[in-house]
KOLMARPA-831957 format. One line per 5 residues: number of its first residue (from 0); for each residue x, y, z of N, C-alpha, C. Coordinates in Angstrom, 2 decimals. Each point is the difference from the previous one (the first is absolute). Last residue first. Layout:
NUM> X/Y/Z/X/Y/Z/X/Y/Z | ...
***
This chain:
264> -4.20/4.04/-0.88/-1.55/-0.68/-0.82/1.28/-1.29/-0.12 | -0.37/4.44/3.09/0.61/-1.01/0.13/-1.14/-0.54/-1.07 | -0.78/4.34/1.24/1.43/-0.11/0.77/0.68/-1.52/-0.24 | -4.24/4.10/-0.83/0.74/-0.68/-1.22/1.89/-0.57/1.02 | -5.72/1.56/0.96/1.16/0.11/0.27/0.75/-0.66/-0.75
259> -4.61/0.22/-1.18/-0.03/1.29/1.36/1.84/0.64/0.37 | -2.58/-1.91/-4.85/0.72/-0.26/1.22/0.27/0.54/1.43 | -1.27/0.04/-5.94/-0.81/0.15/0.94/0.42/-1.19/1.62 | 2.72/3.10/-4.44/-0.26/-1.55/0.93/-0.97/-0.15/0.78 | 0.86/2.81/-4.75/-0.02/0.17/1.38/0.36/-1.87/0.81
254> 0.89/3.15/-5.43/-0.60/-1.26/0.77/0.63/0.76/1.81 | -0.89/1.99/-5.57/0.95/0.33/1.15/-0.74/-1.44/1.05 | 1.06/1.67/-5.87/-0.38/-1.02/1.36/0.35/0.41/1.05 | -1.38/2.62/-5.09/1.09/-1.11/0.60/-0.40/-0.57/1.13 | -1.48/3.04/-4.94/-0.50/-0.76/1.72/0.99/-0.72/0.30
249> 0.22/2.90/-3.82/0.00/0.17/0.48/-0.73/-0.11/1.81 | 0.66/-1.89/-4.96/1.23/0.84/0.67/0.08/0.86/1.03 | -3.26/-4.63/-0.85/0.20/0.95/-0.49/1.65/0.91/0.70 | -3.56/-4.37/-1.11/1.44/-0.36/0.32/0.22/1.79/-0.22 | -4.57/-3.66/0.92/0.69/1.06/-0.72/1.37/0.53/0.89
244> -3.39/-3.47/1.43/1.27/-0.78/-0.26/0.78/1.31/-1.17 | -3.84/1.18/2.95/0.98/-0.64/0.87/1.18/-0.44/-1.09 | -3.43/4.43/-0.70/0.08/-1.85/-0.22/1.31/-0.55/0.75 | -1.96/4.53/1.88/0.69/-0.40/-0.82/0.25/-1.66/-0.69 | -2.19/4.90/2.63/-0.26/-1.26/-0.02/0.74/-0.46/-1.14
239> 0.71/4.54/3.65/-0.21/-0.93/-1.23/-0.18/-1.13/-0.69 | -0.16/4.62/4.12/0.21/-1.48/-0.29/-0.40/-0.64/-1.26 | 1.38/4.12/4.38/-0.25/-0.39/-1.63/0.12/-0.99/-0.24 | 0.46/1.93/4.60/-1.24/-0.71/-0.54/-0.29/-0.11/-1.33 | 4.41/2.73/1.58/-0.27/-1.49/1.11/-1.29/-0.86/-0.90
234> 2.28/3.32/-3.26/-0.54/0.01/1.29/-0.22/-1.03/0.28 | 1.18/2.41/-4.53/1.19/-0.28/1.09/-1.01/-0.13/1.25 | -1.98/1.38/-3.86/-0.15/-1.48/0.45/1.11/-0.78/0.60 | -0.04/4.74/-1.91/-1.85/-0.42/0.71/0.27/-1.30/0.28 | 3.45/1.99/-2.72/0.24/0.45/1.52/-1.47/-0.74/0.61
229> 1.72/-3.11/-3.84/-0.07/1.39/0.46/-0.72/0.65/1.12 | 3.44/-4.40/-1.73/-1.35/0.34/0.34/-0.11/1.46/0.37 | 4.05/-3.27/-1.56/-0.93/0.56/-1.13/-1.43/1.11/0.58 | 2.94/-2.50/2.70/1.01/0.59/-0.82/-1.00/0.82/-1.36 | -2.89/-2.22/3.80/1.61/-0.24/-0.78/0.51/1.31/-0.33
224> -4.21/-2.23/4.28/0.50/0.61/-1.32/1.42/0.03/-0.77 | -3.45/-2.26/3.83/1.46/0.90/0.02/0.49/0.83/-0.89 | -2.91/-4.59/0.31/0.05/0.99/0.66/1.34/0.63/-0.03 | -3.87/-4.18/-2.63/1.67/0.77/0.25/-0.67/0.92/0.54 | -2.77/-4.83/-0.32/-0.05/1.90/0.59/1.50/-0.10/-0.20
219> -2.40/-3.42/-3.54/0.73/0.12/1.86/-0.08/1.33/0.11 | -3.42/-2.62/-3.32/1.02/0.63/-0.03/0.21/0.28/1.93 | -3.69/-3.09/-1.88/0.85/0.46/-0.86/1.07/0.35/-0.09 | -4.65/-1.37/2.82/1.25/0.00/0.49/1.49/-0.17/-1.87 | -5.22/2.12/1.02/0.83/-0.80/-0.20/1.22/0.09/-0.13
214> -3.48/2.98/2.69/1.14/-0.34/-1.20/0.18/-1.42/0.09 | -4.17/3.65/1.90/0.48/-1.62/-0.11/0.77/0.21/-0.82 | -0.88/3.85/3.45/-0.33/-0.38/-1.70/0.87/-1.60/-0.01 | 0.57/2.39/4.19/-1.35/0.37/-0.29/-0.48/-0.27/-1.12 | 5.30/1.36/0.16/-1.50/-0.01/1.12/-1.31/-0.13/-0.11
209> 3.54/-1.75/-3.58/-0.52/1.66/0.73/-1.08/-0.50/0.61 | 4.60/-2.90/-1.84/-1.33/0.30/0.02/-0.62/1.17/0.74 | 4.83/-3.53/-1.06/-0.50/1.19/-0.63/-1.90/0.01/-0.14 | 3.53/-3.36/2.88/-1.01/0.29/-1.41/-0.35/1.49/0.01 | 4.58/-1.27/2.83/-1.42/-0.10/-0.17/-0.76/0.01/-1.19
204> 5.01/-0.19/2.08/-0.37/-1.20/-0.05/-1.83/0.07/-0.58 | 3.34/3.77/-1.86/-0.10/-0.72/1.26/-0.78/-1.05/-0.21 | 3.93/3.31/-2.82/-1.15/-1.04/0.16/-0.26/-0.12/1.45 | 2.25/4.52/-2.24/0.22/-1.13/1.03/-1.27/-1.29/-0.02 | 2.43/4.29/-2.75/-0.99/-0.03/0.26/0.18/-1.70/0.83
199> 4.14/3.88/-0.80/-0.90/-1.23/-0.27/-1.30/-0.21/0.39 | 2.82/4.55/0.53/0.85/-0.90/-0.63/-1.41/-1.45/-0.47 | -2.23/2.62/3.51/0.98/0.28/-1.11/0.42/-0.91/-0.06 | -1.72/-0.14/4.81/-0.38/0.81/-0.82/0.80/0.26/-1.54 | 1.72/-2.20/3.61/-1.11/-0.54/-0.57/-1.17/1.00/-0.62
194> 5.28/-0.08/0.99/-1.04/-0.12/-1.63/-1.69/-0.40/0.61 | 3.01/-1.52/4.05/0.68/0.80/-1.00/-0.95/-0.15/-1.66 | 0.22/-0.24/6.38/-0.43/-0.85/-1.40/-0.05/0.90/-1.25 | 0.51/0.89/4.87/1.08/-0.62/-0.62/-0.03/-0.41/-1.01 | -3.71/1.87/2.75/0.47/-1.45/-0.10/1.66/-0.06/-0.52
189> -1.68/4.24/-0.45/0.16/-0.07/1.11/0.65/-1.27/0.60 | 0.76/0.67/-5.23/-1.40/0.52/0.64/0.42/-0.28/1.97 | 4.56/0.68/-3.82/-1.22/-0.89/0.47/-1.14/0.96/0.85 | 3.25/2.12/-4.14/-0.34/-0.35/1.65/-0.91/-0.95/0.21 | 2.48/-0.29/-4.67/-1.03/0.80/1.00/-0.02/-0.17/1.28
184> 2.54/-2.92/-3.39/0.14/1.47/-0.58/-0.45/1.27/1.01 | 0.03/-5.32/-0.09/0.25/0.50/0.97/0.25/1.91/-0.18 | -1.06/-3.56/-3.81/-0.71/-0.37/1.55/-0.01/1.37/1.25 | 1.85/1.06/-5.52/0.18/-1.16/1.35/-1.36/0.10/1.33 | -2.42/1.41/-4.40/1.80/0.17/0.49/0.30/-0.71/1.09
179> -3.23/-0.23/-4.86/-0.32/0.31/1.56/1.55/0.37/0.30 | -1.31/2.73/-3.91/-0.75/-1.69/0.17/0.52/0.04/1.49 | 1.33/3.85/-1.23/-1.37/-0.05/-0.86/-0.68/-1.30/-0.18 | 3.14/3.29/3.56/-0.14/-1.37/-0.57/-1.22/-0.05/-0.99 | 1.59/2.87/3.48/0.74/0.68/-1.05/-0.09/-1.37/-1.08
174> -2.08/2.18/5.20/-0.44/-1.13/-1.33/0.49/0.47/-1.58 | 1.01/3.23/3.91/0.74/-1.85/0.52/-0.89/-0.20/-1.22 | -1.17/4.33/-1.66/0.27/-0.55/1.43/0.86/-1.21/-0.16 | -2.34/0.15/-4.46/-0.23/1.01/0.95/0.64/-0.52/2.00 | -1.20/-1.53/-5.99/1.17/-0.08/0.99/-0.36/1.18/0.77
169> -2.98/-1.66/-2.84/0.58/1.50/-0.72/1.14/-0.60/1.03 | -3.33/-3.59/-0.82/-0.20/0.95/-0.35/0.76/1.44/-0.05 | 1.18/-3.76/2.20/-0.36/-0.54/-1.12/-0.11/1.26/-1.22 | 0.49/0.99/5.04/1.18/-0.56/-1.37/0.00/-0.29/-1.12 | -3.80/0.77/2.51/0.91/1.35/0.39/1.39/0.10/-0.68
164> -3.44/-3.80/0.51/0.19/0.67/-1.15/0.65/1.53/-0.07 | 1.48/-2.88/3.74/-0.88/-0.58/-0.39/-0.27/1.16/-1.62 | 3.07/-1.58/5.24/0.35/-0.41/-1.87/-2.20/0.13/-1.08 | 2.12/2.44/5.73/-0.45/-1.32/-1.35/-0.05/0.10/-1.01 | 1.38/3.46/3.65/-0.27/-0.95/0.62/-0.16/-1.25/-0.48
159> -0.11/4.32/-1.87/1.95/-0.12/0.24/-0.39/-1.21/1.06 | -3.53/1.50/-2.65/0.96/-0.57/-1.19/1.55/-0.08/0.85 | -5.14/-0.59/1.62/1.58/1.02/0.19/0.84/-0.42/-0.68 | -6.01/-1.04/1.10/1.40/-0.41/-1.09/0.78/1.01/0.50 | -2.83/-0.91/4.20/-0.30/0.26/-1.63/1.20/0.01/-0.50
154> 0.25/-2.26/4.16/-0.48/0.99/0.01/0.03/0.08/-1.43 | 0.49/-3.95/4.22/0.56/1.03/-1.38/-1.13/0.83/-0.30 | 1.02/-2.82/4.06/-0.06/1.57/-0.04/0.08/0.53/-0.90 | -0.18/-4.67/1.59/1.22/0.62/0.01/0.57/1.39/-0.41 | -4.61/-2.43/0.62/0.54/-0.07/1.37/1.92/0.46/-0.42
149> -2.74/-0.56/-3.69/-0.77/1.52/0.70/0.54/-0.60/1.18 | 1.80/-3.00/-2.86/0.31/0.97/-0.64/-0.30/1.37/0.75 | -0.66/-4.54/1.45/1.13/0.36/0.09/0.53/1.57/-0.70 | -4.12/-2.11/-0.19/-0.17/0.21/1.30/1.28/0.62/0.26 | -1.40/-1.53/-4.46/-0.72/1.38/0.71/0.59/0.18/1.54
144> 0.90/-4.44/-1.38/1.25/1.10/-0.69/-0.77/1.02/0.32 | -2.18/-2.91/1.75/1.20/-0.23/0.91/0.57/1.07/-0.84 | -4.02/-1.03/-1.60/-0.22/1.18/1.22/1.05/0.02/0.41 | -0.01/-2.18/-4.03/-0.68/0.75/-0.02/0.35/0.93/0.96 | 2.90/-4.07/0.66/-1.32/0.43/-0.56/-0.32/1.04/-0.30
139> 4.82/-2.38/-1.11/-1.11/0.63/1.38/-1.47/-0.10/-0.47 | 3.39/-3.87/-0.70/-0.09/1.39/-1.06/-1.08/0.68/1.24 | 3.44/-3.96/1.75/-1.33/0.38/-0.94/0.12/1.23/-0.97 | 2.64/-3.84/3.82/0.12/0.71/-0.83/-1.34/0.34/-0.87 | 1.22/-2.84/4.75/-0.94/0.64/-1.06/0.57/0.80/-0.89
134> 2.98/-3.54/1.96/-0.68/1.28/0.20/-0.83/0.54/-0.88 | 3.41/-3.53/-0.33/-1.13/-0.45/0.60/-0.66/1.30/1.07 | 3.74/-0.27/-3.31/0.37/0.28/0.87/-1.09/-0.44/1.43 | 0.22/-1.07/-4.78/1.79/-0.03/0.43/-0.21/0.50/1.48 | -4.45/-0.22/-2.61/0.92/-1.28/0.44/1.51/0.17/0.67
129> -2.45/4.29/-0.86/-0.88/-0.99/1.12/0.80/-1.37/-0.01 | 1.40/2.37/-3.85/1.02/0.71/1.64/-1.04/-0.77/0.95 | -1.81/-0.99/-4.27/1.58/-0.45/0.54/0.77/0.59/0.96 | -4.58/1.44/-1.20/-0.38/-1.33/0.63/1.38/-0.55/-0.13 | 0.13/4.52/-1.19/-0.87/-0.10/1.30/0.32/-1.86/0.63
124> 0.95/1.03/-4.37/0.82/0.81/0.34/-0.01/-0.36/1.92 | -3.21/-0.54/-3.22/0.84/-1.46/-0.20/0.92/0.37/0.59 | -3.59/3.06/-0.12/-0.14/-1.11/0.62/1.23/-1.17/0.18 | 0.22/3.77/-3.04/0.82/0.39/1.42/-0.25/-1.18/1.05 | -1.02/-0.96/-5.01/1.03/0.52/0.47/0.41/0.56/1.56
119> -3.91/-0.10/-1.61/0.09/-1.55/0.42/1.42/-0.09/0.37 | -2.05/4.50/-0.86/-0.27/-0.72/0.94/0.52/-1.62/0.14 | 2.85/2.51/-3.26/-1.69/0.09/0.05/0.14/-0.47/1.43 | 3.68/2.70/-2.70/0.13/-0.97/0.75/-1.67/0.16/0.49 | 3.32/3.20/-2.06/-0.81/-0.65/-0.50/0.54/-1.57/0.46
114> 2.76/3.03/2.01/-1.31/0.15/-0.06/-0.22/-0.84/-0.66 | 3.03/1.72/3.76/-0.12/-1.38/-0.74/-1.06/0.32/-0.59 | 3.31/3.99/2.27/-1.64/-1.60/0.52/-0.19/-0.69/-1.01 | 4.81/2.25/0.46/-1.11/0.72/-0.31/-1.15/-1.28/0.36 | 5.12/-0.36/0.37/-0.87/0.58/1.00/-1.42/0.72/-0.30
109> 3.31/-1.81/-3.27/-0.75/-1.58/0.66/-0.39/0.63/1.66 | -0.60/3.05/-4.23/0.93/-0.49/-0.02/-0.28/-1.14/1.43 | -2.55/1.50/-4.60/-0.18/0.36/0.93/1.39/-0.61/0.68 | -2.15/1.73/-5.33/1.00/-0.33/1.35/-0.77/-0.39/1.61 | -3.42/-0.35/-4.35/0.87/1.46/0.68/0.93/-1.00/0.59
104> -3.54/-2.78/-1.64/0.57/1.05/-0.93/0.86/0.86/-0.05 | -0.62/-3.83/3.89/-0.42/1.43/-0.57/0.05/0.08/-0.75 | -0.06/-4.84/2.36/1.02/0.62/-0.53/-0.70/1.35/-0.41 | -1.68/-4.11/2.22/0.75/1.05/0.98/1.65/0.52/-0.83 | -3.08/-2.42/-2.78/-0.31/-0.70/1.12/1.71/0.96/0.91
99> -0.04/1.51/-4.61/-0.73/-1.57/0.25/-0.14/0.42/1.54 | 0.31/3.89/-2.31/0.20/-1.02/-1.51/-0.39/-1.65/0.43 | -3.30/4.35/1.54/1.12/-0.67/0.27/0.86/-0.69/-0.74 | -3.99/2.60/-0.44/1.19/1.09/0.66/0.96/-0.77/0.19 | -3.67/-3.19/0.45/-0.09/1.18/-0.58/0.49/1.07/0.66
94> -1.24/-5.71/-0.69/1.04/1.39/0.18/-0.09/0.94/-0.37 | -2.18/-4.37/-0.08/-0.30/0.59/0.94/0.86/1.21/0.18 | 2.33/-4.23/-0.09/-1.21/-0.01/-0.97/-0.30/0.97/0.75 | 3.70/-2.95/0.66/0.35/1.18/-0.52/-1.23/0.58/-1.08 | 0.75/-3.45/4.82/0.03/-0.08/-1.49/0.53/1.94/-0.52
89> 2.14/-2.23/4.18/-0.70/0.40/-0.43/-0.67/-0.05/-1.51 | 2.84/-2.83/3.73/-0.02/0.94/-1.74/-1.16/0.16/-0.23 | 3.60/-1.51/4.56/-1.86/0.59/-0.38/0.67/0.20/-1.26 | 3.15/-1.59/3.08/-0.11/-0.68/-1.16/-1.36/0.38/-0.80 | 2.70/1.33/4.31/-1.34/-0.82/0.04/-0.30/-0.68/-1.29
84> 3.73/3.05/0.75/0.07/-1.13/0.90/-1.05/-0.86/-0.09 | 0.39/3.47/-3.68/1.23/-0.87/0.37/-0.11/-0.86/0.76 | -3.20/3.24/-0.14/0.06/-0.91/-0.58/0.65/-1.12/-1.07 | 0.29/3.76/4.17/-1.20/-0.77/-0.23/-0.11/-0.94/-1.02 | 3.34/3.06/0.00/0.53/-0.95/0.54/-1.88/-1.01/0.25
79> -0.62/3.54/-2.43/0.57/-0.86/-0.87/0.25/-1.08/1.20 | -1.95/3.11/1.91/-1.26/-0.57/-1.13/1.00/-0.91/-0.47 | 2.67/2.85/2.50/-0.73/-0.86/0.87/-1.35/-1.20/-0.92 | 2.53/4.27/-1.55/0.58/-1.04/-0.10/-0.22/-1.35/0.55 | -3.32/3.50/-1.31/0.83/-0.45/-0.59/1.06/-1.27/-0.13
74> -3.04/1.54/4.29/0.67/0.66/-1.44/0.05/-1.18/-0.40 | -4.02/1.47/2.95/0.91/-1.03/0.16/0.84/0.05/-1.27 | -1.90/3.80/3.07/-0.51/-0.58/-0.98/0.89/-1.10/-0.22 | 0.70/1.95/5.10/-0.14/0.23/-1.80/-0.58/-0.76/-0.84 | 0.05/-1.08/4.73/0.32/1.71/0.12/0.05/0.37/-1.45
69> -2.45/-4.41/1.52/0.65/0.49/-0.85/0.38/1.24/0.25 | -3.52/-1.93/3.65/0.19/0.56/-1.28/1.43/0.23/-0.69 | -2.88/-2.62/4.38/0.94/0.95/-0.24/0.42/0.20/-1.96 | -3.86/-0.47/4.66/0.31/-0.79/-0.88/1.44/0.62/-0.68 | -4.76/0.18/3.52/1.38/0.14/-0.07/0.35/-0.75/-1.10
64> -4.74/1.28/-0.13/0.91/-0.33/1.12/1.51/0.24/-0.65 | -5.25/2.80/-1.09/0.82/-0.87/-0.54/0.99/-0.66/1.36 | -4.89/2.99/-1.24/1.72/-0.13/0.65/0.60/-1.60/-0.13 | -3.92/4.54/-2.11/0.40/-1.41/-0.14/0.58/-0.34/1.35 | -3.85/4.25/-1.74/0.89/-0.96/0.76/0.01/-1.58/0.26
59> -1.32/3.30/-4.05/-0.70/-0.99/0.58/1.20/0.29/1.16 | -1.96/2.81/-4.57/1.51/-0.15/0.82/-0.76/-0.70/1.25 | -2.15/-0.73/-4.93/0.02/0.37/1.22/1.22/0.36/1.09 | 1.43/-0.05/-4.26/-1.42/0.32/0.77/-0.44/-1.52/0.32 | 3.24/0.23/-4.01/0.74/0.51/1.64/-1.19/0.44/1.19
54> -1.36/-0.74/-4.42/0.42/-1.83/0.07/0.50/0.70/2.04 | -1.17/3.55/-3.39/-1.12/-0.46/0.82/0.19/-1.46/0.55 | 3.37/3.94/-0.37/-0.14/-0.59/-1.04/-1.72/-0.38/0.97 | 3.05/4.31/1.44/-0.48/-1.13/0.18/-0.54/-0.69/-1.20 | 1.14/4.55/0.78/0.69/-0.74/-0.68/-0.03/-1.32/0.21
49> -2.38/3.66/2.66/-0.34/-0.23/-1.77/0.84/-0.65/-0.69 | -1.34/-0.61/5.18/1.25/0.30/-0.78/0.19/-0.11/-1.16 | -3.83/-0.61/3.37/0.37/1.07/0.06/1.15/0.38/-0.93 | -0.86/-4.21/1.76/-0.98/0.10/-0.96/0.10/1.56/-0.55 | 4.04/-3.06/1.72/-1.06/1.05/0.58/-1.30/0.45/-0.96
44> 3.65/-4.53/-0.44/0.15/1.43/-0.53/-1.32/0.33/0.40 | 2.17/-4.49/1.84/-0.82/0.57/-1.34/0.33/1.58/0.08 | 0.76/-2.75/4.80/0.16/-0.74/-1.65/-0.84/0.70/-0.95 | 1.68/1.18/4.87/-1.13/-0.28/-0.64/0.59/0.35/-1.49 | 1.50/-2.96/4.86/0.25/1.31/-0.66/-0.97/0.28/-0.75
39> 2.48/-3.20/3.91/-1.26/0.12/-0.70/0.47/1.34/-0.63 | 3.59/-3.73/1.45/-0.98/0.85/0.49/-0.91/0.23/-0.37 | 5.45/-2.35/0.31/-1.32/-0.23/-0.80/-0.83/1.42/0.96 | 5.39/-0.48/-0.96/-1.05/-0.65/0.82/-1.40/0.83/-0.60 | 4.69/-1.72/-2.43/-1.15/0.74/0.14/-0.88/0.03/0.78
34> 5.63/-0.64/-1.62/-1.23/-1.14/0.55/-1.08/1.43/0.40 | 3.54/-1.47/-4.04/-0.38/1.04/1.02/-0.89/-0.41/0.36 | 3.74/-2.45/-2.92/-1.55/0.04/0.44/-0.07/0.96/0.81 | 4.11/-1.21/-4.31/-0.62/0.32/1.41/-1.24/0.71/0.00 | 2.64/-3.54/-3.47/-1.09/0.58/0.60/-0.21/0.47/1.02
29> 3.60/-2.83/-1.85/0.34/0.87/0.38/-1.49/1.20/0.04 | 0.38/-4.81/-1.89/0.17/0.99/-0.79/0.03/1.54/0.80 | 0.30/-3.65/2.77/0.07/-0.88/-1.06/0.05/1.01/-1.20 | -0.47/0.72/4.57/1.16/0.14/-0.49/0.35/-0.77/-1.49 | -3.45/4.12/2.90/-0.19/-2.00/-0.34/1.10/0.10/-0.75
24> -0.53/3.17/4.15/0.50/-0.02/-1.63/0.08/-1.43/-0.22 | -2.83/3.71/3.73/0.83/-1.54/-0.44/0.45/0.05/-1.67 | -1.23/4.14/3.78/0.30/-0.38/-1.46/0.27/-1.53/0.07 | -2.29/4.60/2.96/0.59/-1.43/0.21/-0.38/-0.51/-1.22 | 0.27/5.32/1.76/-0.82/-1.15/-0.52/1.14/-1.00/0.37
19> -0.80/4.99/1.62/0.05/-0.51/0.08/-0.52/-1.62/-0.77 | 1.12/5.20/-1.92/-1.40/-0.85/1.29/1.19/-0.88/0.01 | -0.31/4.88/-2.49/0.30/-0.45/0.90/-1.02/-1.08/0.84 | 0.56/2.44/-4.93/-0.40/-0.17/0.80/0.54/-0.96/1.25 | 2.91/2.72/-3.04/-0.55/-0.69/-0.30/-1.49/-0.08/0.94
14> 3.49/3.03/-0.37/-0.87/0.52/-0.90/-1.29/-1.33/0.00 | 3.62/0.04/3.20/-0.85/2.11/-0.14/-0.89/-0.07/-0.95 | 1.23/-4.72/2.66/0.87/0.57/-1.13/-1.17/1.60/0.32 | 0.70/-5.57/2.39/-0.04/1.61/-0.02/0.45/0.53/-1.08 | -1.23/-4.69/1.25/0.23/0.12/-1.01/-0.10/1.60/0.11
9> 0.49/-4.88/2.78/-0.46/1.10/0.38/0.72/1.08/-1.54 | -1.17/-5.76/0.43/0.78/1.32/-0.57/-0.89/1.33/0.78 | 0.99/-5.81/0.69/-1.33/0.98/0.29/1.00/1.35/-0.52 | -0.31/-5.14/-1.26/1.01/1.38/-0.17/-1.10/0.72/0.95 | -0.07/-5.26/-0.67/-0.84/1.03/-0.07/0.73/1.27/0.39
4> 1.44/-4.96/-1.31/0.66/1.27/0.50/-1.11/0.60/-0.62 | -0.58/-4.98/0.14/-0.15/0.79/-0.74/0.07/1.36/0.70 | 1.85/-4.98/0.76/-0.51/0.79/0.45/-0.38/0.96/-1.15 | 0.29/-5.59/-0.89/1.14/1.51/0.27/-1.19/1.24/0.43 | 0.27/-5.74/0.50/-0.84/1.19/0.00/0.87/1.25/0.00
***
C-alpha cells in the first residue's frame, strides 16, 4: 500500500487570491486535485438578470458534499501520457475543428488543455484512473462544477483574468491568445482552481435538460466557456447541450473525486 502525500499549501501573494488549500497529486499522469468542501448555494441565473438564457432558470438552491476537483483542465501532455499507458484508441469520428482525436487545427503546446475529445473520451479517462487507483474518479456534475465556479468568486469576463473571445476576437489585457493557452496563464479562483471560467468549455457527467420541460436524454451539459466565447456567456450558470460522442476545438476535461479524504488506496 503506498501512501498518497496530501500537500497542504499556504499560497500568499498581493495580486493573487489568498487561501488556504489541500492538493493530492495522482502520480500516474501527475494530475493535481484540490479538495472542495461541500455546501448549499443557488444554482441558475436570477430571474432579474437580462442576460440570462431560459435553460439557466429557475435559480434553485442546491448543496453539494465534499469532493475534490482537477486544479486545471487536463493537458495535452497528460491526454497523450494517457494514452501511452492505458492503451485507449480512440476512434477518429465526429470531428470538428479537429484533425484527429485530441488534435486542433491550431497549435497547441503540451501545457495547453486537451481538446477535441467527446464525453466518452473523458469517461474512459475517468474509468482508468478509478482502476489504477480505486477511487472514484468522475466528471462533475452540473451542480458540483456551478458550485466550484460561484463558491470561488468568479466574476464577469476580464480579459486580464481568462482566455476568452477577448483574444479570439481583438487581443485585449492578459488574454493575448486567440485559441486556448497554457493551463496555468491566470490567477486561480479562491478554490485554487484554474480556467474555470475560459480557455475551454468543460464536459460534465449530466443530460442536458430545462427545468420543468421533458428532454430527452441526447446531449451532455458543457460549462465554462472558451477561447472562442463572448463577453455574455463568461458566467457561473451558462449552459450548453452537447452530443456526447462530438469531438470539438473547443471542449476539454476537467474530473473530480468524489471523496471526503484522500490518504491510502
Amino acid at each position: 500500500m503506498k501512501k498518497l502525500m496530501i500537500l497542504l499549501l499556504l499560497i500568499p501573494s498581493v495580486s493573487l487570491p489568498t487561501f488556504s488549500k489541500e492538493v493530492w497529486k495522482e502520480p500516474k499522469l501527475g494530475i493535481r486535485f484540490v479538495k472542495v468542501h461541500g455546501g448549499c448555494y443557488l444554482m441558475g441565473c436570477p430571474k432579474d438578470n437580462p442576460q440570462c438564457y431560459f435553460d439557466e432558470k429557475p435559480q434553485r438552491k442546491v448543496c453539494v458534499g465534499d469532493f475534490w476537483i482537477s486544479e486545471t483542465e487536463i493537458t495535452v501532455e497528460q491526454w497523450k501520457r494517457f494514452l501511452k499507458i492505458s492503451g485507449y484508441k480512440p476512434d477518429q469520428k465526429h470531428l470538428w475543428g479537429c484533425e484527429f482525436t485530441g488534435k486542433p487545427t491550431f497549435k497547441q503546446g503540451k501545457d495547453h488543455p486537451v481538446v477535441c475529445v467527446n464525453w466518452y473520451d473523458a469517461k474512459a479517462l475517468a474509468s482508468w484512473l478509478k482502476k489504477q487507483h480505486n477511487l472514484p474518479f468522475a466528471l462533475p456534475t452540473e451542480k458540483e462544477w456551478e458550485y466550484v465556479c460561484k463558491k470561488g468568486g468568479a466574476s464577469g469576463p476580464d480579459p486580464n483574468r481568462m482566455n476568452y473571445w477577448s483574444g479570439f476576437g481583438g487581443r485585449s489585457g492578459k488574454d493575448r491568445y486567440r485559441f486556448t493557452s497554457p493551463v496555468k496563464t491566470f490567477e486561480p479562483n479562491a478554490l485554487g482552481v484554474y480556467d474555470v471560467l475560459g480557455n475551454v468549455w468543460e464536459w460534465t457527467e449530466d443530460w442536458y435538460s430545462v427545468p420543468g420541460i421533458p428532454s430527452p436524454k441526447e446531449k451532455k451539459v458543457i460549462k465554462g466557456g472558451g477561447w472562442e466565447t463572448q463577453d455574455k456567456n463568461v458566467r457561473c450558470s451558462v449552459r450548453r447541450g452537447i452530443d456526447p460522442k462530438r469531438r470539438y476545438d473547443t471542449i476539454g476535461i476537467r474530473l473530480i473525486i468524489r471523496k471526503n479524504e484522500l490518504s491510502v488506496y
